[in-house]
DSSP file (Angstrom, degrees, kcal/mol; ACC not computed):
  #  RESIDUE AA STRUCTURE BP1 BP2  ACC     N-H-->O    O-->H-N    N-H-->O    O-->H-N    TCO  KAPPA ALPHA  PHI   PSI    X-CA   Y-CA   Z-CA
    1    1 A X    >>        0   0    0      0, 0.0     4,-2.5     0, 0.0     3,-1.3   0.000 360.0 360.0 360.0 -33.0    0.0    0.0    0.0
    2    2 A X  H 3>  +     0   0    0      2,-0.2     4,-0.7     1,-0.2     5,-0.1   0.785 360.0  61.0 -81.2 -24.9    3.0    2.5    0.5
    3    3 A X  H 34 S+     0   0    0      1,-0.2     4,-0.2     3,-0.1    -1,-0.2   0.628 112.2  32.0 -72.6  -3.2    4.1    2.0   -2.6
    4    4 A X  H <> S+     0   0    0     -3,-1.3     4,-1.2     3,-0.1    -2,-0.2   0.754 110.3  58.5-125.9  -4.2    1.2    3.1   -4.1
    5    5 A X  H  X S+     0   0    0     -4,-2.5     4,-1.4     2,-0.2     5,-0.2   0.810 116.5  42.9 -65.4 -32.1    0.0    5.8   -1.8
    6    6 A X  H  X S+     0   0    0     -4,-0.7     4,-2.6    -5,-0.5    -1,-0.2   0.989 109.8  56.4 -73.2 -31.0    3.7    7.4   -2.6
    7    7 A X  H  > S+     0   0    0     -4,-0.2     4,-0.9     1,-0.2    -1,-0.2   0.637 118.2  35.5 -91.9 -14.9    3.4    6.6   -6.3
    8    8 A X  H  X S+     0   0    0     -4,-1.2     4,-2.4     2,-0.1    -1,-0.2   0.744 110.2  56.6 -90.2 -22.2    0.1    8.7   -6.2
    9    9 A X  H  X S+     0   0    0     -4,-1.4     4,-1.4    -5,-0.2    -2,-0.2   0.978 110.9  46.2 -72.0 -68.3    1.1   11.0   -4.0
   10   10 A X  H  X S+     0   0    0     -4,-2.6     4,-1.7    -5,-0.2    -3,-0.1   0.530 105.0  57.0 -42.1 -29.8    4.1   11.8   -6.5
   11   11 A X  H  X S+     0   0    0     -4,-0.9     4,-3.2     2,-0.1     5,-0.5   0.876 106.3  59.7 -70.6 -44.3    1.9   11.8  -10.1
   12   12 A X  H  X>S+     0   0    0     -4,-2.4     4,-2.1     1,-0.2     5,-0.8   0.846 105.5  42.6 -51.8 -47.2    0.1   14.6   -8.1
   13   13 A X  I  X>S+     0   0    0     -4,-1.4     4,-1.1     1,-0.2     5,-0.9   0.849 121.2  42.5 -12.6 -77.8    3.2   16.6   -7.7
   14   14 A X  I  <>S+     0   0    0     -4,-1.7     6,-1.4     3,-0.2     5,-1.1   0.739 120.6  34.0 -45.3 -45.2    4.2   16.1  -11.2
   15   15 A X  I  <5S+     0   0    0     -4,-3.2    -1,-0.2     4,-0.2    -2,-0.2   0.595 130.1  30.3-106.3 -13.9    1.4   16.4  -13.1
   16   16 A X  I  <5S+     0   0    0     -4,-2.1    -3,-0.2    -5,-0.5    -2,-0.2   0.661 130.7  22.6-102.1 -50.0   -0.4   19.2  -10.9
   17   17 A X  I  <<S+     0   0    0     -4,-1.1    -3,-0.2    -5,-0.8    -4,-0.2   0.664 129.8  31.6-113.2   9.3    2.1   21.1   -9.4
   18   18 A X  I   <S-     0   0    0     -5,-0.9    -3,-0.2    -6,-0.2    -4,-0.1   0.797  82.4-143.8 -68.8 -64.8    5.3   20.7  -11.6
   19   19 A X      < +     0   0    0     -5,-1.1    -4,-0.2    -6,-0.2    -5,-0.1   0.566  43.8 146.7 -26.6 110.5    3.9   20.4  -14.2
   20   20 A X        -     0   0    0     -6,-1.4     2,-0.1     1,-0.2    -1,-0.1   0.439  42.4 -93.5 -58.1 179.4    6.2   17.9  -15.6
   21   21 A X        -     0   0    0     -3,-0.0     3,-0.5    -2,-0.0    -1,-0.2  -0.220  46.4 -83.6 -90.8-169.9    5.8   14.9  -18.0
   22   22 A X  S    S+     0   0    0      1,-0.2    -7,-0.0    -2,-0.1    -8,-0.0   0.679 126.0  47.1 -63.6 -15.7    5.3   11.3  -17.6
   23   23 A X  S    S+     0   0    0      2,-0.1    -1,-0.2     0, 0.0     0, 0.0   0.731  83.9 106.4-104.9 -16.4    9.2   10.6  -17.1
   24   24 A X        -     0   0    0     -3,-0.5     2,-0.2   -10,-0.1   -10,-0.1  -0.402  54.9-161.6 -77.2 159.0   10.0   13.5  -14.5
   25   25 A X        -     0   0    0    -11,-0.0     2,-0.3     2,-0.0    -5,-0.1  -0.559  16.5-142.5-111.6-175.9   10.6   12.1  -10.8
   26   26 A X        -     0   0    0     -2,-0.2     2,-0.4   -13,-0.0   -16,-0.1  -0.900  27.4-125.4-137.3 102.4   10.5   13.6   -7.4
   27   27 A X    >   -     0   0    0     -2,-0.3     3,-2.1     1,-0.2     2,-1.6  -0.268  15.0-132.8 -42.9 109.8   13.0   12.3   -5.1
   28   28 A X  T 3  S+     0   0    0     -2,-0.4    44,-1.5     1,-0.3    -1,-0.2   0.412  93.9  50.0 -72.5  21.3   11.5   11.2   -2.3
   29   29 A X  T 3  S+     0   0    0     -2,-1.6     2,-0.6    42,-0.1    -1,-0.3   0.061  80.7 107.6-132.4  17.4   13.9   12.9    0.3
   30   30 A X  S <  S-     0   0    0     -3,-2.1    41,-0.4     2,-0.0     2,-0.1  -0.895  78.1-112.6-102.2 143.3   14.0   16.2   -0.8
   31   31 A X     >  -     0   0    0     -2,-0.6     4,-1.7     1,-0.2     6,-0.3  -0.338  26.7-156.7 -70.5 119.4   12.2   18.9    1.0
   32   32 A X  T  4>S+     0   0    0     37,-1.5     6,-1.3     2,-0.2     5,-1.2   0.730  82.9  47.8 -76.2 -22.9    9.6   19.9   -1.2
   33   33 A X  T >45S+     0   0    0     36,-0.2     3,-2.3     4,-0.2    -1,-0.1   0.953 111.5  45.2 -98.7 -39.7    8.9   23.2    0.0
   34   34 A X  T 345S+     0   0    0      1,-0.2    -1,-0.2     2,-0.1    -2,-0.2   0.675 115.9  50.5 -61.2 -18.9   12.5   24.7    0.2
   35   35 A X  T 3<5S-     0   0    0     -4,-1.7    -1,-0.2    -5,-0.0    -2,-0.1   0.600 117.8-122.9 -84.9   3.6   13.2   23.2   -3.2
   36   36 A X  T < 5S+     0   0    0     -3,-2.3     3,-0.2     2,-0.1    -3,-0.2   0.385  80.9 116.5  75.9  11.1   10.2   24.8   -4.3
   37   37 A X  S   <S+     0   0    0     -5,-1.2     2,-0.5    -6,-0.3    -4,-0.2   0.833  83.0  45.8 -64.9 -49.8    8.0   22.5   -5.6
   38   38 A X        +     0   0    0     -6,-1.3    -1,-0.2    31,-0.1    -2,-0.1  -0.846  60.9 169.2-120.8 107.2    5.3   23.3   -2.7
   39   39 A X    >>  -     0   0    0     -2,-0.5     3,-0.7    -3,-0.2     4,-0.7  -0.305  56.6 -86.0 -88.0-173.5    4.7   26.8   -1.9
   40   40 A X  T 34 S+     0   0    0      1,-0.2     4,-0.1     2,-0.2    -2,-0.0   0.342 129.4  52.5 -76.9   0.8    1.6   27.6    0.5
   41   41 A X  T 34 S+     0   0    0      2,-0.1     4,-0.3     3,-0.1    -1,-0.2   0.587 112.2  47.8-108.7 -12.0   -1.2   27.7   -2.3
   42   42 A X  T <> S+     0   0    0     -3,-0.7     4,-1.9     2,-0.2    -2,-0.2   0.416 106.4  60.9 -97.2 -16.0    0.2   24.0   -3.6
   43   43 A X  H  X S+     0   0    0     -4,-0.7     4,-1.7     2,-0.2    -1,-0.2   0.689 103.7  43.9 -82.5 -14.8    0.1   22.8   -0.1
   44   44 A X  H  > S+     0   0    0      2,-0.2     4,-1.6     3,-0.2    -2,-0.2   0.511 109.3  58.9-106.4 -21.8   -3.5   23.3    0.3
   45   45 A X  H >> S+     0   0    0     -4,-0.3     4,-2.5     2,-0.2     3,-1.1   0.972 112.7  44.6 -65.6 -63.0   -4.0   21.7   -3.3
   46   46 A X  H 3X S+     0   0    0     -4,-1.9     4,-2.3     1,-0.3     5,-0.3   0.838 107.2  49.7 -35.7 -52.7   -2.3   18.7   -1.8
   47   47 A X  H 3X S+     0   0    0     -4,-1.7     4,-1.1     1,-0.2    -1,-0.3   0.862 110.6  57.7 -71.0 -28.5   -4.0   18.5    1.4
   48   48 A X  H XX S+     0   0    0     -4,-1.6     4,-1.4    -3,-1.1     3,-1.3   0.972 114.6  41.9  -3.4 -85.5   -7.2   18.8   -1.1
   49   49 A X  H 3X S+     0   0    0     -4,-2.5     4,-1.4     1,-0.3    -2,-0.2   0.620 104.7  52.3 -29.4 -56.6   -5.8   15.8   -2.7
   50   50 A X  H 3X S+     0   0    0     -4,-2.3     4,-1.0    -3,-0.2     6,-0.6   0.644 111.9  51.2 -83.5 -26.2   -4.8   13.6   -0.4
   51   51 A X  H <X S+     0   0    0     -3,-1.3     4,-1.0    -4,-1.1    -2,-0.2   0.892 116.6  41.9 -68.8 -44.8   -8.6   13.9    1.6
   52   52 A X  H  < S+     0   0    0     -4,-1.4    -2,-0.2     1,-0.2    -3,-0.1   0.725 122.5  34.9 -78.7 -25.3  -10.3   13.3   -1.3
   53   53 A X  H  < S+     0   0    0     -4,-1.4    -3,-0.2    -5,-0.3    -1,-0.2   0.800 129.9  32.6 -91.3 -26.6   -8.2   10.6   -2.8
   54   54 A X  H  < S-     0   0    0     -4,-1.0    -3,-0.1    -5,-0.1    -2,-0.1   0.418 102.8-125.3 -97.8 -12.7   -7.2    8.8    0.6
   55   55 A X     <  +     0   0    0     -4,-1.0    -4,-0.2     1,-0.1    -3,-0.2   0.841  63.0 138.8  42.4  41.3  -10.6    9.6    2.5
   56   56 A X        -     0   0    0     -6,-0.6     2,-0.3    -5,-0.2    -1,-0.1  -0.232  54.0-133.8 -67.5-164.8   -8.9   11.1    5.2
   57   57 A X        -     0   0    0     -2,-0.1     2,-0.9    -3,-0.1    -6,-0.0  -0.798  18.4-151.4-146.7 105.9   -9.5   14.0    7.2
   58   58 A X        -     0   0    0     -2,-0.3     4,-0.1   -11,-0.2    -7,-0.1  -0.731  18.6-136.9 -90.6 123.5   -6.4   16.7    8.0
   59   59 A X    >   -     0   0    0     -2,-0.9     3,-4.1     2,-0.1     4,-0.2  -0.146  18.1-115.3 -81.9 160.2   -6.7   18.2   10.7
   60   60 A X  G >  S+     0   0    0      1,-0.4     2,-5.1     2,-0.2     3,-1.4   0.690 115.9  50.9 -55.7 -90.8   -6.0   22.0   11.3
   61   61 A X  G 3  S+     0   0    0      1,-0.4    -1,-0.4     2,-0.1    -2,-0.1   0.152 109.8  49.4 -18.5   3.4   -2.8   20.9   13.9
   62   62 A X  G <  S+     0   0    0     -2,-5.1     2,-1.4    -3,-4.1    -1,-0.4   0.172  73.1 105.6-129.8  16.4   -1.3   18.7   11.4
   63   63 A X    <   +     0   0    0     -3,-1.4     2,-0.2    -4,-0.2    -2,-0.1  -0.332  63.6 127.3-118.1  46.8   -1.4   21.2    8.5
   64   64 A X  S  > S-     0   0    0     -2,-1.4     4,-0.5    -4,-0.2    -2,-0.1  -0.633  80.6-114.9-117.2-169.0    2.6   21.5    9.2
   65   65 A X  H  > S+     0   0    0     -2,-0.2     4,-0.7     1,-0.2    -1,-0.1   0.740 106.2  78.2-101.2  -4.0    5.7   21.2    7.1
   66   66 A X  H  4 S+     0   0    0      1,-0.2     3,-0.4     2,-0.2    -1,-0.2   0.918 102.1  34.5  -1.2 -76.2    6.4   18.0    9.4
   67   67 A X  H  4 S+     0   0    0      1,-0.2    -1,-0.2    -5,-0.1    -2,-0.2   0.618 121.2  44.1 -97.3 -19.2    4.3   16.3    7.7
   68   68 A X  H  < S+     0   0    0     -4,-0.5    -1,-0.2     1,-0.1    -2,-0.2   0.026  78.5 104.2-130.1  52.7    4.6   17.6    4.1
   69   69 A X  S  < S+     0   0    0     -4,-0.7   -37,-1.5    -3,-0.4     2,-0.3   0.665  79.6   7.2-108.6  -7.2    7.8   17.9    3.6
   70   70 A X  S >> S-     0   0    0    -39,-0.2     4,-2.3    -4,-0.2     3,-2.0  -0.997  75.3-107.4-145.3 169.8    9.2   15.4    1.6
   71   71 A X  T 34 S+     0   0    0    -41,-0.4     5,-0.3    -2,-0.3     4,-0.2   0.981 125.9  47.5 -62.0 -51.4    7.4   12.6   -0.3
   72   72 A X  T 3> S+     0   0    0    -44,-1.5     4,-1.4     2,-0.2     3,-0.4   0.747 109.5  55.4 -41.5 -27.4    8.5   10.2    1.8
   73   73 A X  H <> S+     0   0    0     -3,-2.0     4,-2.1     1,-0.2    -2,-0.2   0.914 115.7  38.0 -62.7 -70.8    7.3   12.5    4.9
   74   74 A X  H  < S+     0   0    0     -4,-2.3     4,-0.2     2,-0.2    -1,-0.2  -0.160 105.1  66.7-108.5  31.4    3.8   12.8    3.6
   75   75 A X  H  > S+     0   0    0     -3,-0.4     4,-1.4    -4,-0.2    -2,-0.2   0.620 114.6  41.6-111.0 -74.1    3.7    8.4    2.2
   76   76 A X  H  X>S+     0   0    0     -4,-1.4     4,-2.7    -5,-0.3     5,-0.5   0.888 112.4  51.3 -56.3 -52.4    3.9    7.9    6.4
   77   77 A X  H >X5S+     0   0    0     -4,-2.1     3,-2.3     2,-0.2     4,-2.0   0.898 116.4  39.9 -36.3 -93.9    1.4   10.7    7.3
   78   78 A X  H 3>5S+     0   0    0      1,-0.3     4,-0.7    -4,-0.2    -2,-0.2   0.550 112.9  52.9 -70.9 -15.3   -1.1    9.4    5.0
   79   79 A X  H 3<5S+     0   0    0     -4,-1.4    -1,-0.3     2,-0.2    -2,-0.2   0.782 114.9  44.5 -56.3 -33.3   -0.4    5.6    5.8
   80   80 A X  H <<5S+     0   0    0     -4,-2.7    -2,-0.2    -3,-2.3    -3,-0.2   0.793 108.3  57.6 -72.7 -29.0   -0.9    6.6    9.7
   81   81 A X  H  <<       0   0    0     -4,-2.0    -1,-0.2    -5,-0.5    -2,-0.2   0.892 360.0 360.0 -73.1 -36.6   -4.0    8.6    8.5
   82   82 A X     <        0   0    0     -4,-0.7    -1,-0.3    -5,-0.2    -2,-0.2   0.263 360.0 360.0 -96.8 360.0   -5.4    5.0    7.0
């Protein structure tokens, strides 16, 4: 299941907030927001994302960079969340 909640997690990236092609990656240990991939209007697309695609619910107190800061970061977040 963590291999595809990261492998979804990652097309969103790409294909929403890159947007890249089919071949670009996201390393899954780089800090998404300092490299700039997720500024504060692309973090709240995620957390969009990731409730409606995972049926979770994030809550106001978890809406850190903890938790979304690298793909790997935010694979374990939404596995704990499930």
């Amino acid at each position: 299941m963590s291999l595809e909640i990261s492998s979804t997690l990652e097309r969103f990236i790409v294909d929403e907030l890159m947007m890249g092609d089919k071949n670009t990656r996201v390393d899954p240990d780089v800090s998404l927001v300092s490299s700039g991939i997720v500024d504060s209007l692309a973090l709240l697309r995620l957390i969009a994302f990731v409730e409606e695609k995972f049926g979770v619910t994030v809550e106001d107190d978890e809406v850190v960079p903890d938790n979304f800061e690298t793909l790997n970061i935010m694979e374990s977040f939404v596995a704990a969340k499930l």
